[in-house]
N, C-alpha and C positions, 0 to 999 in steps of 0.2 A: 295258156299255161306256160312256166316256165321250169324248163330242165334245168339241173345245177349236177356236175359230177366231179367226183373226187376219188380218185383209185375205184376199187371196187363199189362203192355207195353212188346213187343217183338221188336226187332230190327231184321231186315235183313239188310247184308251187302256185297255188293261185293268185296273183296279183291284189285281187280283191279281199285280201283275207289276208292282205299286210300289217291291216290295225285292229285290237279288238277293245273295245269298254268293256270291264265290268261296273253294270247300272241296276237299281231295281227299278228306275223309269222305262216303262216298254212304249213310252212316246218317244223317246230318243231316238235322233239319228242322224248320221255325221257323213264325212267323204274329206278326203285325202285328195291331194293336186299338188300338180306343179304350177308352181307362178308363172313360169317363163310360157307355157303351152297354156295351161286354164285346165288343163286335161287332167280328169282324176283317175289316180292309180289304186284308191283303194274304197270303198264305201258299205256300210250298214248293210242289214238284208232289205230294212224297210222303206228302204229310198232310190232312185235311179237316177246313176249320174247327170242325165239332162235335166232331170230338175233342179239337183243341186247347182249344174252348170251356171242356170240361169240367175241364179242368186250371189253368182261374183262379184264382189263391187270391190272401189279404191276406199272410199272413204268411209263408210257406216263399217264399225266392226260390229254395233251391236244394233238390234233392228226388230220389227214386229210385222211382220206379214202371213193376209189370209190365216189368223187366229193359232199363228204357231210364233214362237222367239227363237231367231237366229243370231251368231255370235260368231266369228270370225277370229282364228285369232294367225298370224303369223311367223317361221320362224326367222327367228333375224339373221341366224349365222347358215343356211339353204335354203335352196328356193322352193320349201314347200309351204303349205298352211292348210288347216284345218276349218271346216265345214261344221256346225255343232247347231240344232234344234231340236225342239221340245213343242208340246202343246200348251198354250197359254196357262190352262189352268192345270199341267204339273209343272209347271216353273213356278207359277203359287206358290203351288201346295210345298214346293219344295224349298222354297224363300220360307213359308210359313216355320216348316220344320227344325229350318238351321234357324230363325229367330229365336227360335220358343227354346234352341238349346244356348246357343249364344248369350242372348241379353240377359237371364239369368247369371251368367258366368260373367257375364259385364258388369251390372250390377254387385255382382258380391267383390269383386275385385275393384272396383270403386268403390267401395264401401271400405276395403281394407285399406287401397291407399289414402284415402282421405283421412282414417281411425291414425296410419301411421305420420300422416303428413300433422296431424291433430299433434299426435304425442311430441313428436320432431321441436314444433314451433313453442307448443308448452315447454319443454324442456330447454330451449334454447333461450326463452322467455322470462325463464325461472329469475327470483330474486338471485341466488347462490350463483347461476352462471353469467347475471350478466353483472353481478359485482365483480365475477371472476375475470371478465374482459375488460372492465373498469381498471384495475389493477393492472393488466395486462398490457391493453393500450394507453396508460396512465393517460385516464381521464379525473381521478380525481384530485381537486384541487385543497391548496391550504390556504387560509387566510389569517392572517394576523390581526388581534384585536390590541388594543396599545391597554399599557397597565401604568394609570398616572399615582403620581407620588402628592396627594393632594395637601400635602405640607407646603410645597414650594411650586406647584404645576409643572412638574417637570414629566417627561415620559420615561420611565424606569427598564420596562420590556415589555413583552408583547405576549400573550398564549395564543398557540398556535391552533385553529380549529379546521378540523378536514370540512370538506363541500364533496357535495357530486353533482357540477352543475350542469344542465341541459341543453337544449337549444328553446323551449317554452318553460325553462325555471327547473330548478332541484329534479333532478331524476329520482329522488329517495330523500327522505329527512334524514340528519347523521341518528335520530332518536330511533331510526328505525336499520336502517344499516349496520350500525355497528349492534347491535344486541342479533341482527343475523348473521355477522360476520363472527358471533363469539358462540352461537348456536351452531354453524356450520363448522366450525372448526379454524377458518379462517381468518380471525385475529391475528396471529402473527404475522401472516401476509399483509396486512391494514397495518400495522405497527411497524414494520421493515420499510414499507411505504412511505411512511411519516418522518422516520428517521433518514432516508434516502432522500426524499424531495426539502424536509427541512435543511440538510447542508448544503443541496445542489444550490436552493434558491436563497438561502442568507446565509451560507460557510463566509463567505469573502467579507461579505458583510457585517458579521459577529465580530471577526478577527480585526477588522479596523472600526470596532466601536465597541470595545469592554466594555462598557458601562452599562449597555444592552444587556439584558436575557431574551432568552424563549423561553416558554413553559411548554411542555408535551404532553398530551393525555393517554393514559396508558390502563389498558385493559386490565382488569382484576386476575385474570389468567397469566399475561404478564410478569406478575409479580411470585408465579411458581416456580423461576428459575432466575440464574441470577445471565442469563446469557445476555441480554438486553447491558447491558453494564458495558462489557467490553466492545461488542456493537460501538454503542454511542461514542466509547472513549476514544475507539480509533476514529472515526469522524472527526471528532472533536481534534484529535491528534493532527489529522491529515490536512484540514485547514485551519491550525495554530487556534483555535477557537478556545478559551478558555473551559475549565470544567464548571467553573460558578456560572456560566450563561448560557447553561443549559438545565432546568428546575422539572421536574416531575411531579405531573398529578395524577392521582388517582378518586373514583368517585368513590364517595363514604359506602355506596353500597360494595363497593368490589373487597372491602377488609374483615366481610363476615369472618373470613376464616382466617380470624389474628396469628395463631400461632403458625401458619404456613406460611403470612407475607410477612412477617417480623423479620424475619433472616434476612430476606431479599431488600428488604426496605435499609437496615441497616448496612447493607452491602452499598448500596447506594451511597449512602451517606457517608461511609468510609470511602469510599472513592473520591466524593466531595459534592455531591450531588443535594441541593434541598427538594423535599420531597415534601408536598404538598394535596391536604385534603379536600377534592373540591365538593360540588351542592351541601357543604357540611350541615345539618340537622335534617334533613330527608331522608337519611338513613337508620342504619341501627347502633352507629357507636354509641359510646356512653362514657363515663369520664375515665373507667379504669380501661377501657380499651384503646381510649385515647395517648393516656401516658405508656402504656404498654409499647402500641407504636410508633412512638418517639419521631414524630413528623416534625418539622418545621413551619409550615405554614398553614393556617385554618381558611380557608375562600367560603365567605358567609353567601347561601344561594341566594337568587333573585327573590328568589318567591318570598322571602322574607324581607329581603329590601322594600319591596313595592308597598309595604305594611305601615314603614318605618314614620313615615308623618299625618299616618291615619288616625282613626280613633278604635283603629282595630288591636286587641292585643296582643295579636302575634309578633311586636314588635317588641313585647317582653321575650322570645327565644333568642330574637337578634343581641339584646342585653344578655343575656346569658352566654351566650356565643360569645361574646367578647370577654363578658369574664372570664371564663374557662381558658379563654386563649390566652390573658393578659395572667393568668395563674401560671399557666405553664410554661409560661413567653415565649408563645408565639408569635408571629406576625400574622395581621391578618386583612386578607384584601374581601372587600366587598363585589359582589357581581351585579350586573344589570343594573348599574345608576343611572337613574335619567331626567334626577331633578335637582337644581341647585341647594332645594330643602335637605334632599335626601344626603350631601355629601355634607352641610352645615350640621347635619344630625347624627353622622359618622364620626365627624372630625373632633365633634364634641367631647364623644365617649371611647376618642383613644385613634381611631380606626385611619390610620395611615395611607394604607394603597388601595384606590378602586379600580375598575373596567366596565364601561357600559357604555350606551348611545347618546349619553353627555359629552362626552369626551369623544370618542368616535367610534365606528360599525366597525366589523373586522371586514381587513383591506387583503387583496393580492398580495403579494412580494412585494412588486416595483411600488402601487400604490402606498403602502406603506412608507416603503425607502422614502417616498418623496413629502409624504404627511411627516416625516420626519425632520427631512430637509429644509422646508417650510418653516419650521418652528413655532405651528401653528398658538394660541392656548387655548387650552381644551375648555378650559369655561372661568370664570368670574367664582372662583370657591370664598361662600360667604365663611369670613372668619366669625369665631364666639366673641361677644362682648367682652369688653374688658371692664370689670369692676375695682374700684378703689382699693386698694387693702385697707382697714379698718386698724 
């Protein structure tokens, strides 16, 4: 026994009654020592320090002997340690227990990180955000398609077409990107875009070669304000870029709603801007919506071109197309030419300026500059016979 006193109090203390568990294992039983001696100061009812003695070691903390599991464990910061056994089958039974509550609870929390690690990577995945870091990391690119004057083969300008190119090809088709970029709301971001990389990559280059245009394709949404206007103008300002070599299109379907983009469109126009209809007949104009707004240029689509030296008659709208233009004097360029017939069957009936993979693909920046440089000719334009006059 050990006395302890303190003024008037006395303390009695048994040594062995220094630790206590509370366990509902009644297999359990433990002992307390000192490292330095091997000598235990304190132990269980159901065990006697020599036997525990005996089971000192250095190296096993955790061990199985004579049908009981021993565990060892040490304190690092004094020199004591702990003696701890059980009988085989309640360390079982009591492995079984904490299992059967554990792995449920593992399971369903794996289950939820996985549901959130699921939603995480969708989301991150999304069309809408990873256009958003397209934009952000300016991955998307422009390319220049050249627009020839096939009166004299000369190269006139270029329209300007975005890419979103990959490392295994197109991340997205623009057919598909931009119709999400004007669902999500993000068009003007795509637009700011266009007008930012268009003067970063040909400002210098505009300004020492007037004779150039660009064309920019501009969202139907776009044309509900007139902010895009002064946008451009100060660009245009900032590297001496003239206002005629920068031309605006929009597609025939973005003008459903005439009397909204009339204002803006003519805003345009008084600033000095021509402003031009592209896929024209694909859409729902019609002649009086046409005059109403008062565009400059018609761009006859491919889909009709490809027609034009068949025996198909969809190459009567392309006719019609021309007239309507040639009523309202327009100018009018053809898209998607890709065969000598097909510019000898244009040039015939009026049709001036084309663009397609006759003449050439749309290029980078630099590639362009240098298809420019070059002064390539884009092809052998069959001219019309000439007849006697009578």
């Amino acid at each position: 026994m050990n006395y302890m006193q303190k003024g008037p109090y006395v303390v009695v203390v048994n040594p062995f009654s220094y630790s206590s568990v509370i366990a509902s294992d009644r297999d359990l039983a433990y002992g307390v020592f000192d490292t330095k001696t091997n000598l235990f100061f304190s132990v269980s009812n159901n065990v006697e320090p020599a036997e525990l003695h005996a089971l000192i070691r250095e190296g096993d903390t955790f061990f199985n002997q004579n049908g009981r599991v021993y565990t060892i464990a040490r304190s690092a910061i004094r020199p004591i340690a702990v003696i701890m056994s059980t009988s085989r089958a309640s360390y079982y039974h009591n492995f079984c227990d904490q299992a059967s509550l554990t792995l449920p609870l593992g399971i369903i929390c794996s289950i939820l990180l996985v549901l959130v690690w699921s939603r995480t990577r969708r989301q991150y995945h999304s069309p809408r955000n990873m256009l958003q870091r397209a934009l952000s990391c300016r991955q998307l690119r422009l390319h220049y398609q050249p627009i020839i004057d096939i009166k004299n083969n000369r190269c006139v300008g270029a329209e300007a077409l975005l890419r979103w190119p990959g490392f295994d090809g197109p991340v997205m088709n623009p057919a598909e990107f931009i119709p999400l970029a004007e669902n999500e709301g993000m068009i003007a971001q795509v637009t700011d875009y266009v007008v930012d990389e268009l003067f970063y990559e040909m400002g210098e280059f505009l300004a020492s070669h007037p004779q150039l245009y660009i064309a920019i394709n501009l969202s139907a949404s776009d044309f509900h304000s007139a902010r895009l206007i002064s946008q451009i103008s100060e660009k245009a300002h900032s590297y001496a870029v003239c206002i005629g070599q920068i031309k605006i299109e929009v597609t025939e379907r973005g003008f459903i709603d005439v009397p909204k983009t009339t204002p803006v469109i003519q805003a345009f126009r008084e600033a000095g801007y021509e402003i031009a209809i592209d896929d024209f007949g694909t859409g729902y104009s019609n002649l009086h919506n046409l005059h109403a707004l008062n565009v400059d240029i018609l761009k006859i689509d491919k889909t009709f071109v490809d027609t034009l030296t068949t025996n198909n008659t969809s190459h009567l709208i392309a006719e019609h197309i021309i007239e309507m233009a040639r009523g309202l004097r327009l100018k009018t360029i053809a898209e998607g030419v890709e065969t000598p017939e097909q510019v000898s069957w244009l040039y015939k009936r009026g049709v001036q300026y084309c663009q397609g993979w006759l003449f050439a693909k749309a290029m980078p920046a630099r590639e362009f500059m240098q298809w420019l440089a070059n002064a390539p000719a884009p092809a052998n334009v069959p001219q019309p016979p000439r007849h006697a006059e009578i």
